[in-house]
CHARMM internal coordinates of N, CA and C (Angstrom, degrees):
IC EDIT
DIST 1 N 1 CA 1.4632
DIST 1 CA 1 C 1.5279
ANGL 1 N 1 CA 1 C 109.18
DIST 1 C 2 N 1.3955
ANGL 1 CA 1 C 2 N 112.10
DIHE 1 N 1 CA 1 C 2 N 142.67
DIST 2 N 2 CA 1.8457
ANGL 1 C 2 N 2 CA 129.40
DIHE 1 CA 1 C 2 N 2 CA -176.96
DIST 2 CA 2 C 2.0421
ANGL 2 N 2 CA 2 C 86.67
DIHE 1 C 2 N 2 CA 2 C -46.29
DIST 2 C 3 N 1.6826
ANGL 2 CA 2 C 3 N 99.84
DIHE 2 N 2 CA 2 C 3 N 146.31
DIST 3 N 3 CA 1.5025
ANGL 2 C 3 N 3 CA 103.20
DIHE 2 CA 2 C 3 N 3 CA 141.17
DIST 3 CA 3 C 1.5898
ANGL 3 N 3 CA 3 C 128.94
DIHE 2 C 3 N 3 CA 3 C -146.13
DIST 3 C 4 N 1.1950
ANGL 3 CA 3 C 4 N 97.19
DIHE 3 N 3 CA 3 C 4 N 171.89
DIST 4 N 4 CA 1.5365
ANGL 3 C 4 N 4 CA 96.58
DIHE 3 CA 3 C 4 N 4 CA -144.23
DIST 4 CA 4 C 2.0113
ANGL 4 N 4 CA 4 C 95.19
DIHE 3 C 4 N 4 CA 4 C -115.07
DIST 4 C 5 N 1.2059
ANGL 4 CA 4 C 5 N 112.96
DIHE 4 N 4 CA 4 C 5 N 127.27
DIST 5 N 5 CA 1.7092
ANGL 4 C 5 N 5 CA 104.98
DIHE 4 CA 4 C 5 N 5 CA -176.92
DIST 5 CA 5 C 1.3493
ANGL 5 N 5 CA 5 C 117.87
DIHE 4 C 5 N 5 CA 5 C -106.94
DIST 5 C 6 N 1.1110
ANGL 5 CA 5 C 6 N 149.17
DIHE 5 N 5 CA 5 C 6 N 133.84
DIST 6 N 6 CA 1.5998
ANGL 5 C 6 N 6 CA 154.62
DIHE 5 CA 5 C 6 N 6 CA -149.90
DIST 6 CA 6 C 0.9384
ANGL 6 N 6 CA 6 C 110.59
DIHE 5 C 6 N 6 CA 6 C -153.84
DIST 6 C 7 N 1.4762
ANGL 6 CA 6 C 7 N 114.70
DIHE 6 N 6 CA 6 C 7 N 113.31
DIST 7 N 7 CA 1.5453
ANGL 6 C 7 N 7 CA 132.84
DIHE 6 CA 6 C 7 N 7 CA 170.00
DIST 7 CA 7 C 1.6842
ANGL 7 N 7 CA 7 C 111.85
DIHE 6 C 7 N 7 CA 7 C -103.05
DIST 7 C 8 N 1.2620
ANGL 7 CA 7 C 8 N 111.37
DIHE 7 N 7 CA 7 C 8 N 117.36
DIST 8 N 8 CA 1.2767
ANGL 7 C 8 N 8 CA 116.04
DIHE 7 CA 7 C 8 N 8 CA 168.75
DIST 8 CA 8 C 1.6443
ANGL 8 N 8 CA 8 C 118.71
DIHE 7 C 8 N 8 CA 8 C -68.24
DIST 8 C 9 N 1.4683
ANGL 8 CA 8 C 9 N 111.35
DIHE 8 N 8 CA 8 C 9 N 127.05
DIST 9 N 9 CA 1.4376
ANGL 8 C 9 N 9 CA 122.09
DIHE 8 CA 8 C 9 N 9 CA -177.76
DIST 9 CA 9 C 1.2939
ANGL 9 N 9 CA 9 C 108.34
DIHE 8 C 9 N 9 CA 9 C -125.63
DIST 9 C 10 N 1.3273
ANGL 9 CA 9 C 10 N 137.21
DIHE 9 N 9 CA 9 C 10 N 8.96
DIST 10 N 10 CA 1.5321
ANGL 9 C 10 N 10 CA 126.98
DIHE 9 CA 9 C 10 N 10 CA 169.88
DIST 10 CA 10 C 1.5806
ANGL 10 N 10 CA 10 C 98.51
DIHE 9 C 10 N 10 CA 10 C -113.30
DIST 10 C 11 N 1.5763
ANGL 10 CA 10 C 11 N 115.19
DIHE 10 N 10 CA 10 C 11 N -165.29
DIST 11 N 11 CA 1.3077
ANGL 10 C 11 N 11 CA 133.32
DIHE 10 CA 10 C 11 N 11 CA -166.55
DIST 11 CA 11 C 1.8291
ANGL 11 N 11 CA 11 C 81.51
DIHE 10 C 11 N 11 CA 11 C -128.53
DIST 11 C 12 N 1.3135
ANGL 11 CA 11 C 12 N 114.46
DIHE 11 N 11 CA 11 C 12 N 147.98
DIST 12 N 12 CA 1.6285
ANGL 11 C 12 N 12 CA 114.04
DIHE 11 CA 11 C 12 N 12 CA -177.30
DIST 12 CA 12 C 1.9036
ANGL 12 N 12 CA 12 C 81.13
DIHE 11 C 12 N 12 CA 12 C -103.01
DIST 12 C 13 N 1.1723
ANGL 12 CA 12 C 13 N 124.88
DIHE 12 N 12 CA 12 C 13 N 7.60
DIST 13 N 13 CA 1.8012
ANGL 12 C 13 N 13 CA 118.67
DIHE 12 CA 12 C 13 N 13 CA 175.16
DIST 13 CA 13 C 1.4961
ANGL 13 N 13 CA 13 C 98.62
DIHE 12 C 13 N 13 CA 13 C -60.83
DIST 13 C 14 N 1.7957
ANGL 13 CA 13 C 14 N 111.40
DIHE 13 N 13 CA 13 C 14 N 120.65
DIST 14 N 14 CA 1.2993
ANGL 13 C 14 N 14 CA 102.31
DIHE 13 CA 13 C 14 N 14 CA 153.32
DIST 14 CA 14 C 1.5326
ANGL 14 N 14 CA 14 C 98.31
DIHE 13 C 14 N 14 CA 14 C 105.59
DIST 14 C 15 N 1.5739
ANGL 14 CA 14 C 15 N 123.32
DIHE 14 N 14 CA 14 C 15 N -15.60
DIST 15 N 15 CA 1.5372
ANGL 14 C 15 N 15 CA 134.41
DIHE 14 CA 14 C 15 N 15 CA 177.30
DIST 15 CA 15 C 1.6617
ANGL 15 N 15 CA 15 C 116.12
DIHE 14 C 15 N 15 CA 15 C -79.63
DIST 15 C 16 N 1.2802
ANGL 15 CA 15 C 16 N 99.42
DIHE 15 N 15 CA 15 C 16 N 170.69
DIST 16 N 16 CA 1.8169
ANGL 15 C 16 N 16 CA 81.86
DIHE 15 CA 15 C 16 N 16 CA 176.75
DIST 16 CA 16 C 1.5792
ANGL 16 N 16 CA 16 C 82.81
DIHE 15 C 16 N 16 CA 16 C -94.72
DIST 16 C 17 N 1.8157
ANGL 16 CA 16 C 17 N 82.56
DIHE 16 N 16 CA 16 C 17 N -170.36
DIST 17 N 17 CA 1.3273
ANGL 16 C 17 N 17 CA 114.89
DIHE 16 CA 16 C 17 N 17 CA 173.51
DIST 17 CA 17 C 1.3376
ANGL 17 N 17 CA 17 C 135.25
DIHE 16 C 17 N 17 CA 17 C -10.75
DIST 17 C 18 N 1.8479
ANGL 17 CA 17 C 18 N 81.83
DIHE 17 N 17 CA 17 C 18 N -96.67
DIST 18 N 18 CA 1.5679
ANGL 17 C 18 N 18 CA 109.27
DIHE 17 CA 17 C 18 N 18 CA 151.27
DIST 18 CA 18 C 1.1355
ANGL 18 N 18 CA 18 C 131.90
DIHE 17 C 18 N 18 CA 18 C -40.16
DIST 18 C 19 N 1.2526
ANGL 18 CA 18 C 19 N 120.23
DIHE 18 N 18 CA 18 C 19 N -42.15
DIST 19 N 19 CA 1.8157
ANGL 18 C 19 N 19 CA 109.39
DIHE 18 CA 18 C 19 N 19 CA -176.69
DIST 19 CA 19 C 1.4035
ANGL 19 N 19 CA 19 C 95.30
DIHE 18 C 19 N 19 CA 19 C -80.80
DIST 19 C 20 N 1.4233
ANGL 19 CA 19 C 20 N 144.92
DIHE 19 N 19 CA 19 C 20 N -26.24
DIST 20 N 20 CA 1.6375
ANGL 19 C 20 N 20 CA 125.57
DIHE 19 CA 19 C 20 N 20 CA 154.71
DIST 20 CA 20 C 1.0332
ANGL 20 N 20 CA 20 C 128.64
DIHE 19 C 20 N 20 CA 20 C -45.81
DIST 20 C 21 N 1.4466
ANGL 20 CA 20 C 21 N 109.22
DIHE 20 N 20 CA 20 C 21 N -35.60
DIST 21 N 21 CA 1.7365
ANGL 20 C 21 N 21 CA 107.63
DIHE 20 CA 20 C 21 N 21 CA -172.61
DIST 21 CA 21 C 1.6651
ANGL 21 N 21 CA 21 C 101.99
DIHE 20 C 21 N 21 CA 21 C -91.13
DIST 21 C 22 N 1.1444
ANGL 21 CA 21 C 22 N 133.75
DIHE 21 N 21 CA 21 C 22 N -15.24
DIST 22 N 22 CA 1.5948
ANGL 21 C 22 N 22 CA 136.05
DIHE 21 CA 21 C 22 N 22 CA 146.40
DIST 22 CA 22 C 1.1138
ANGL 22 N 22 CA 22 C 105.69
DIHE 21 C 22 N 22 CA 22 C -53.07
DIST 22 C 23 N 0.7664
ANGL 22 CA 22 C 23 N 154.98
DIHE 22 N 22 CA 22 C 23 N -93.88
DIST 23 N 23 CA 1.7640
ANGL 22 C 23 N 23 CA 162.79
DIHE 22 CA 22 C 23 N 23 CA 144.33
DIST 23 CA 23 C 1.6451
ANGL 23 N 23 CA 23 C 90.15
DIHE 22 C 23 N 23 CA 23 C 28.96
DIST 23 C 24 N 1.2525
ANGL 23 CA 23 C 24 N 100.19
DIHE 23 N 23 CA 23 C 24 N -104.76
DIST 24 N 24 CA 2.0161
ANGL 23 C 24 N 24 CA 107.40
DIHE 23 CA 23 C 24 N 24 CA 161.27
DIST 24 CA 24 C 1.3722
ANGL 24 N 24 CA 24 C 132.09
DIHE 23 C 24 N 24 CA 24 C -32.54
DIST 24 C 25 N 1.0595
ANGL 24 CA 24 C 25 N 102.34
DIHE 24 N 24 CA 24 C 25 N -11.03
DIST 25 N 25 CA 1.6074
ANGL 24 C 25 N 25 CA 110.73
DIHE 24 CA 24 C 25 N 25 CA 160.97
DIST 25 CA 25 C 1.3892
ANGL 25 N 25 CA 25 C 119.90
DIHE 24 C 25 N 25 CA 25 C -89.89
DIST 25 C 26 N 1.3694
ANGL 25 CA 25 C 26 N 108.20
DIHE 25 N 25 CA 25 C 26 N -43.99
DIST 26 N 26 CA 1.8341
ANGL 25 C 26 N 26 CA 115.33
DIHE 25 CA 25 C 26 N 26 CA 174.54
DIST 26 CA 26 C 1.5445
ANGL 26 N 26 CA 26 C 108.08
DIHE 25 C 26 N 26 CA 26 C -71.08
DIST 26 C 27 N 1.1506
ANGL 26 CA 26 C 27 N 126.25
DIHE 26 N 26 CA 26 C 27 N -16.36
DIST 27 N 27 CA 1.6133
ANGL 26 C 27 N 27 CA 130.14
DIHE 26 CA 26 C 27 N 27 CA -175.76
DIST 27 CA 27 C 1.0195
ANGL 27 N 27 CA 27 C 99.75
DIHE 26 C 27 N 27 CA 27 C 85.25
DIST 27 C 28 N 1.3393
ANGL 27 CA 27 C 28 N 124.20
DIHE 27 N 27 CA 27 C 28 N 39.42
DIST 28 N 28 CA 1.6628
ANGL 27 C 28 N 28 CA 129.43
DIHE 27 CA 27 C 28 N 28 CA 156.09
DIST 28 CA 28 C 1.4298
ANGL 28 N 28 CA 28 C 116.09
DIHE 27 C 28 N 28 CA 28 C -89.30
DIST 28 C 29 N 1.4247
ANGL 28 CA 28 C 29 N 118.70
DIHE 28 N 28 CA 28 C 29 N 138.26
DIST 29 N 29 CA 1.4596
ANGL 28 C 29 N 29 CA 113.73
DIHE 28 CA 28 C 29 N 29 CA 162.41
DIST 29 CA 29 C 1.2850
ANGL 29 N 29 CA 29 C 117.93
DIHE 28 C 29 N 29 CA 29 C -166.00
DIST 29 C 30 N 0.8572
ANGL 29 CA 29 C 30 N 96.69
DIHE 29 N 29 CA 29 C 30 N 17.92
DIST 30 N 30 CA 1.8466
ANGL 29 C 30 N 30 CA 111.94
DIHE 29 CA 29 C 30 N 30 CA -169.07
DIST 30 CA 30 C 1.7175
ANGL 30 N 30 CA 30 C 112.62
DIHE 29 C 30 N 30 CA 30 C -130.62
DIST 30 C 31 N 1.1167
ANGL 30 CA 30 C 31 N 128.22
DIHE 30 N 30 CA 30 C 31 N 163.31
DIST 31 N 31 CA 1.9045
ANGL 30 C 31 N 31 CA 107.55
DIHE 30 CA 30 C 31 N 31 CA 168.46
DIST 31 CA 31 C 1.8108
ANGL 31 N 31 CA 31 C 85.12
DIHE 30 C 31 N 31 CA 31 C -95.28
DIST 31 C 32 N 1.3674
ANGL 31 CA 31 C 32 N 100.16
DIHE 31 N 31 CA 31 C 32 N 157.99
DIST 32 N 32 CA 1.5697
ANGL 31 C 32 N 32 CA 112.41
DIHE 31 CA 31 C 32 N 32 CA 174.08
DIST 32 CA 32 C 1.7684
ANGL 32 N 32 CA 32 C 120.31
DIHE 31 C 32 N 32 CA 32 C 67.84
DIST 32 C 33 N 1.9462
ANGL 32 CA 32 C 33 N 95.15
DIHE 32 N 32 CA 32 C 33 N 11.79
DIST 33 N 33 CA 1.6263
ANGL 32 C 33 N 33 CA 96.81
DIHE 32 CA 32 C 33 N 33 CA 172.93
DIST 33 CA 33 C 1.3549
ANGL 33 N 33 CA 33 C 99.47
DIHE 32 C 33 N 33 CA 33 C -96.86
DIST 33 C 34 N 1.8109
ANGL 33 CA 33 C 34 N 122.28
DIHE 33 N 33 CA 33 C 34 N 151.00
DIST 34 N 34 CA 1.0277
ANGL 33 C 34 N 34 CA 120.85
DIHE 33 CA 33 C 34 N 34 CA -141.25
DIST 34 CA 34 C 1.6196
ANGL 34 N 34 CA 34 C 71.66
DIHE 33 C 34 N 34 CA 34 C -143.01
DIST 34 C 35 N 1.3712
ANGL 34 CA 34 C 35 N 104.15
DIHE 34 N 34 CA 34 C 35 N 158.20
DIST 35 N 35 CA 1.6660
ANGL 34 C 35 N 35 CA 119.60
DIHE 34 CA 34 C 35 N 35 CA -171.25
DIST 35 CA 35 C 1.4374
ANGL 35 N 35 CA 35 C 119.51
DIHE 34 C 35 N 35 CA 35 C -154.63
DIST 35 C 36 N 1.2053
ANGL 35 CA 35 C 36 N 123.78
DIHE 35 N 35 CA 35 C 36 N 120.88
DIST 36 N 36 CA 1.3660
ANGL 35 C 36 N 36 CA 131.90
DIHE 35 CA 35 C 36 N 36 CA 161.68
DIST 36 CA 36 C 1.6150
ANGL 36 N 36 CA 36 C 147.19
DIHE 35 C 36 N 36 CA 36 C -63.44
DIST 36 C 37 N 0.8692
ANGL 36 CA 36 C 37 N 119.45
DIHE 36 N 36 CA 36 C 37 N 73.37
DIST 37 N 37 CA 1.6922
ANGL 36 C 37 N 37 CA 120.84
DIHE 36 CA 36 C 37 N 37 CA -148.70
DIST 37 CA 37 C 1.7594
ANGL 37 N 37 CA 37 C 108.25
DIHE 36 C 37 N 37 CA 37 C -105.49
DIST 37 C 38 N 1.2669
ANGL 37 CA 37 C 38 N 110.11
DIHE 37 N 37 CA 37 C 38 N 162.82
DIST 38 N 38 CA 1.2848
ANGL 37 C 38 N 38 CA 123.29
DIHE 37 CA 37 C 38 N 38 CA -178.17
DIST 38 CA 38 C 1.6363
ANGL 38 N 38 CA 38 C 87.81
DIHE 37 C 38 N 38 CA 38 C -83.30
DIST 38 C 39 N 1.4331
ANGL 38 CA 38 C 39 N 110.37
DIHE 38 N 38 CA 38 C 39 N 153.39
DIST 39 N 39 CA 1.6056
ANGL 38 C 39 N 39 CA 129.21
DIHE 38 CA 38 C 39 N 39 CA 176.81
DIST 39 CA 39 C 1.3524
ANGL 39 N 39 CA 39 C 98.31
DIHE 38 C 39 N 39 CA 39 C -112.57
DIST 39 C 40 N 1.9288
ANGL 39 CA 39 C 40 N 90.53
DIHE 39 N 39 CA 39 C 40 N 98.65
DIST 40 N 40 CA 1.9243
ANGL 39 C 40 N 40 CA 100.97
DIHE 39 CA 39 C 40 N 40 CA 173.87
DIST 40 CA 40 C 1.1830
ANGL 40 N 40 CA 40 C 93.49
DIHE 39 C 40 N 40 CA 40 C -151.52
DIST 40 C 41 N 1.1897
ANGL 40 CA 40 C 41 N 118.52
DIHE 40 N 40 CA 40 C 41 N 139.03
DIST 41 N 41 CA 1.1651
ANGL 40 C 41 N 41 CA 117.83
DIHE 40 CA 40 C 41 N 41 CA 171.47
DIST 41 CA 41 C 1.6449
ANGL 41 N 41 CA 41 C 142.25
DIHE 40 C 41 N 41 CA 41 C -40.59
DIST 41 C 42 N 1.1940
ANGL 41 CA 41 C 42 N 99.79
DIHE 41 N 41 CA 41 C 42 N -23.58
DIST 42 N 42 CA 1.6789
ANGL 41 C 42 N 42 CA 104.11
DIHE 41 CA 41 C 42 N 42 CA 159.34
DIST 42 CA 42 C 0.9279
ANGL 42 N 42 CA 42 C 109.26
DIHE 41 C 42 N 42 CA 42 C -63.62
DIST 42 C 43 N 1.7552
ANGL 42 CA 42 C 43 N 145.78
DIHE 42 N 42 CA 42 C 43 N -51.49
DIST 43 N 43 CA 1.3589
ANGL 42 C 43 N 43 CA 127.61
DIHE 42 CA 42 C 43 N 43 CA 172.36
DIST 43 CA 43 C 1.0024
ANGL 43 N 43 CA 43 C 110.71
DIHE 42 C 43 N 43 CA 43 C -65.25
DIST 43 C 44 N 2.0673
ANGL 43 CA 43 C 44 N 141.86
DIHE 43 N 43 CA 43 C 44 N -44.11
DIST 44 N 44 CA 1.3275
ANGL 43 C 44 N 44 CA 95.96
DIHE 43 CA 43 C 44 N 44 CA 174.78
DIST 44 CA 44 C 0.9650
ANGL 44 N 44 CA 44 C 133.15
DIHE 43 C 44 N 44 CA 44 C -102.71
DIST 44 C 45 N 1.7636
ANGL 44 CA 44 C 45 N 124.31
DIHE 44 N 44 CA 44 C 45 N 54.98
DIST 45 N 45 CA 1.3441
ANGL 44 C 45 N 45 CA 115.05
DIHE 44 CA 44 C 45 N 45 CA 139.44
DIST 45 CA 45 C 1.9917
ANGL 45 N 45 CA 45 C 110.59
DIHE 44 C 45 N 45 CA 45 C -110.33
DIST 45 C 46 N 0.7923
ANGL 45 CA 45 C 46 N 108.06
DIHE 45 N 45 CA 45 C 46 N -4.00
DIST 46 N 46 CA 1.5898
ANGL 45 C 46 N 46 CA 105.03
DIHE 45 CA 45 C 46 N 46 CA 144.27
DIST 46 CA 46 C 2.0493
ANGL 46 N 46 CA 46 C 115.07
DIHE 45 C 46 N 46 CA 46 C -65.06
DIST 46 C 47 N 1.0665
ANGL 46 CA 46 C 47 N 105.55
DIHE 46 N 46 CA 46 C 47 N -62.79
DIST 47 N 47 CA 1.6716
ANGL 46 C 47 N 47 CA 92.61
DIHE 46 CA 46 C 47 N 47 CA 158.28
DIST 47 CA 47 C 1.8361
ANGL 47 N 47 CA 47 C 129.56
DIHE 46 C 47 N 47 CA 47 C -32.91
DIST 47 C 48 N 1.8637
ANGL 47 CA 47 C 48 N 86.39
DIHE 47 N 47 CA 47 C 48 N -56.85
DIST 48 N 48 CA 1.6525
ANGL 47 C 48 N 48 CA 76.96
DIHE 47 CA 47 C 48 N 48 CA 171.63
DIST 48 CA 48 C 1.3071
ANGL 48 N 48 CA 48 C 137.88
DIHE 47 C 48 N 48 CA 48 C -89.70
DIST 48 C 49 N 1.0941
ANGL 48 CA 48 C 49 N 94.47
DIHE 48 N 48 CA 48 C 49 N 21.73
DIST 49 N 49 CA 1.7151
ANGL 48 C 49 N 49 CA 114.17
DIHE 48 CA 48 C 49 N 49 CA 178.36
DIST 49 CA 49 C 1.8675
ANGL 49 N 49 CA 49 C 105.78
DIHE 48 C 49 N 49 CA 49 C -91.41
DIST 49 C 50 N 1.3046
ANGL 49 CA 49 C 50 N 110.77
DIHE 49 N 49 CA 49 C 50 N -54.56
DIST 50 N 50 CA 1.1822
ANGL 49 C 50 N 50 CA 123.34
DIHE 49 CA 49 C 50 N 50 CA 166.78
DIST 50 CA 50 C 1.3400
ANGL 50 N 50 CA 50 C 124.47
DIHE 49 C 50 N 50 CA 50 C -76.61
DIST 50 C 51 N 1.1276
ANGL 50 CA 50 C 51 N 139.99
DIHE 50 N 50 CA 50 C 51 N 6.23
DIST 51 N 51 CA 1.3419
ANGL 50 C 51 N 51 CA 143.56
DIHE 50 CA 50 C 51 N 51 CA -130.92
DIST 51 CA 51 C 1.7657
ANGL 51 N 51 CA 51 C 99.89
DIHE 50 C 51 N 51 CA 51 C -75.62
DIST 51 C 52 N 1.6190
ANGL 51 CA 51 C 52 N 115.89
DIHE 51 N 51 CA 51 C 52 N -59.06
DIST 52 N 52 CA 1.0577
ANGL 51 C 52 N 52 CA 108.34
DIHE 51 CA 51 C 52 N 52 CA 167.97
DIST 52 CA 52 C 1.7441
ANGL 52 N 52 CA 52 C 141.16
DIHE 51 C 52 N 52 CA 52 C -68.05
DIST 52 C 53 N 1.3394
ANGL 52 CA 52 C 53 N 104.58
DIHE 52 N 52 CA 52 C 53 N 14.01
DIST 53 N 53 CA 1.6245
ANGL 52 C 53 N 53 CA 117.37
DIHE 52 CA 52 C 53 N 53 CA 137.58
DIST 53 CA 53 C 0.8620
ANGL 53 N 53 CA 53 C 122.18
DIHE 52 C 53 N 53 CA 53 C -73.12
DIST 53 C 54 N 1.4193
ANGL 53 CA 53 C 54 N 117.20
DIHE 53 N 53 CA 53 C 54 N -63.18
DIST 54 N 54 CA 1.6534
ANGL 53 C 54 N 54 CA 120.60
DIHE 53 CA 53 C 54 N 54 CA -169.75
DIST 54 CA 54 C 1.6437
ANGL 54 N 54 CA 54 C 122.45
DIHE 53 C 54 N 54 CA 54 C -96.24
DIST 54 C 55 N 1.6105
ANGL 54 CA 54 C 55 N 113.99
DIHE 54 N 54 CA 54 C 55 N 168.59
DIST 55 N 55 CA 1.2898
ANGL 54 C 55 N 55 CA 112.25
DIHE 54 CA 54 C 55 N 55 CA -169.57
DIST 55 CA 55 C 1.8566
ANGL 55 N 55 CA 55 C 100.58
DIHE 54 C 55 N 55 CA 55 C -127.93
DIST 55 C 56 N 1.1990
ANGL 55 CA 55 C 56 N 136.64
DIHE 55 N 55 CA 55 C 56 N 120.68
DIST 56 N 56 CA 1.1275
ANGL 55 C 56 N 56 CA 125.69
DIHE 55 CA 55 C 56 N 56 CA 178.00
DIST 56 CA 56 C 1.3009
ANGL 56 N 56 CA 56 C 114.25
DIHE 55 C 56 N 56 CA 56 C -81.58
DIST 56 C 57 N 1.2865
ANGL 56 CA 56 C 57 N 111.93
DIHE 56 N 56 CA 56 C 57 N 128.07
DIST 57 N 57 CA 1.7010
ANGL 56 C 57 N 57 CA 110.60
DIHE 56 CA 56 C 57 N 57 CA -162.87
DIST 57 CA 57 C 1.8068
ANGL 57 N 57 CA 57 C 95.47
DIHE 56 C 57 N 57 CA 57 C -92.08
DIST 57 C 58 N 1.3167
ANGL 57 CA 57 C 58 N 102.48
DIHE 57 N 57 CA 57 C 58 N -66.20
DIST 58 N 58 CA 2.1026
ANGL 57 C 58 N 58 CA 102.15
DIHE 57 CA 57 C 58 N 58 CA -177.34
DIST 58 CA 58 C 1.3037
ANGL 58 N 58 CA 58 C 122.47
DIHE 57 C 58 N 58 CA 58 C -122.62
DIST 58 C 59 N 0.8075
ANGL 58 CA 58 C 59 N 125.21
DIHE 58 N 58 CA 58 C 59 N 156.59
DIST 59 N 59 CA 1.8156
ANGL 58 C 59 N 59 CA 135.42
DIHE 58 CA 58 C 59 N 59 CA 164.18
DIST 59 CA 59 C 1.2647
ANGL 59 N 59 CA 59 C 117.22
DIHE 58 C 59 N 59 CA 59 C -79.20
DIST 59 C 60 N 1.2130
ANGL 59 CA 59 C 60 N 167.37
DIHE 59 N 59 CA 59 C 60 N 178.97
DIST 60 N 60 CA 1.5181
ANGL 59 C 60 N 60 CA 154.16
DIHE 59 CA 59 C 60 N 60 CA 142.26
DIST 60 CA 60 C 1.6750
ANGL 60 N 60 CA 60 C 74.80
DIHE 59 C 60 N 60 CA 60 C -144.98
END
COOR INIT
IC SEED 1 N 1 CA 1 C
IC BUILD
């Protein structure tokens, strides 16, 4: 199956809820923690929920 890589580039300081627990859902929690995910559509619309935190680095 495709995968999809995500580097967190914002601070979730100052975010609601939800876009933290997206954050914690992708295995983000840090700025510059980087994560490996299956490419399904539940992650990317968790991506596009967060989008301006994170940066998608590749596709596989």
């Amino acid at each position: 199956m495709a995968q999809v890589t995500v580097r967190q580039t914002g601070s979730p300081i100052r975010r609601t809820k939800d876009q933290r627990a997206t954050l914690a859902g992708l295995g983000l929690n840090r700025l510059g923690r980087v994560s490996v995910l299956e490419d399904t559509p539940s992650v990317r619309g968790m991506i596009a929920k967060v989008h301006h935190l994170v940066e998608v680095l590749e596709t596989k």
